[in-house]
VEXDOTOR-154796 format. One record per residue (C-alpha): x, z, y. Coordinates in steps of 0.1 Angstrom, whole numbers, plus 5000, padded with zeros to 4 digits. Layout:
XZY
...
! end
This chain:
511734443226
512634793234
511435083214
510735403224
510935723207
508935993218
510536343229
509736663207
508136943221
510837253229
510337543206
509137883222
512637993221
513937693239
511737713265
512938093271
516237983276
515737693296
513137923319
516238113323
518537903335
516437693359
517637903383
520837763384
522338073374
525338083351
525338113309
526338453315
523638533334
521538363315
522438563284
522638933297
518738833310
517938733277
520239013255
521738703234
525038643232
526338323252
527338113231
523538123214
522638043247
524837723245
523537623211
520037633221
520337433251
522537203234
519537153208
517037133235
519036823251
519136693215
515236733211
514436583246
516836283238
519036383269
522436253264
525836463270
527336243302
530536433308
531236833303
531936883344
530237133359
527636953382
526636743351
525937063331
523337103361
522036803360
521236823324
519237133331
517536983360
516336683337
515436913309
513437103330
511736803347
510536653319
508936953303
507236943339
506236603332
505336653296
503236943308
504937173285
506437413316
502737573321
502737673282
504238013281
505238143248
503838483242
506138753239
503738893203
504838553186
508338543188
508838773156
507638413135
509738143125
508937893155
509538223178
513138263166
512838583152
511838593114
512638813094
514738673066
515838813028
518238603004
519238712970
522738672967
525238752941
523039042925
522139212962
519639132988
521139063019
518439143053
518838933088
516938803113
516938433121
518738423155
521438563133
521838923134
522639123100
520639403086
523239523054
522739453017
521139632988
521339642949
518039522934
518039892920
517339982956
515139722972
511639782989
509639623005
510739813040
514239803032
514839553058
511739593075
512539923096
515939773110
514139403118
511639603142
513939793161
515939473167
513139293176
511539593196
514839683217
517239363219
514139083230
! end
């Protein structure tokens, strides 16, 4: 008897990607449309194949497509194409764009969950907007 495991649903930020490249179009492109560097936009197609249970065949070119072809055919299928993430909940955890503060070796370090830095601070110097203010311009300008 075989067993079936069912597929998980893409994250908002998955499904930006993969609405990117459905196009055919290359990484590159795919990237400069979305302002993220390209090898962020490998990673999260990468973990979209993973979610959807889409297996790595062979790294050619024409197989790369076909991956994407499938991806996007079963979020058809799934009806998970028609759900459009809104653009006002990307700055949340599931969006891909939270802000983040971790207390390190006696400083606060500030970034933003798709990975790009905001500085450090002493405790002596942290607020509650000392992150805050360079999080919303990122998140304003670069999505």
């Amino acid at each position: 008897m075989r067993v079936s495991h069912p597929r998980e649903r893409p994250t908002a930020r998955e499904m930006r990607v993969l609405r990117a490249v459905e196009d055919g179009c290359s990484l590159k492109v795919a990237a400069e449309r979305l302002g993220i560097p390209v090898s962020q936009v490998s990673h999260i197609l990468s973990s979209l194949y993973t979610r959807l249970k889409i297996k790595d065949l062979s790294t050619s070119y024409h197989t790369r497509k076909d991956r994407r072809r499938m991806a996007v055919s079963i979020c058809k299928r799934e009806g998970w194409w028609d759900i459009v993430p809104e653009e006002e909940f990307l700055t949340t955890w599931e969006g891909g764009h939270a802000l983040i503060v971790e207390y390190g070796d006696c400083e606060f370090y500030g970034r933003c969950q798709c990975g790009k830095k905001f500085g450090m601070v002493t405790p002596d110097r942290f607020t509650d907007g000392c992150f805050s203010g360079k999080w919303e311009r990122h998140v304003m300008r670069d999505l």
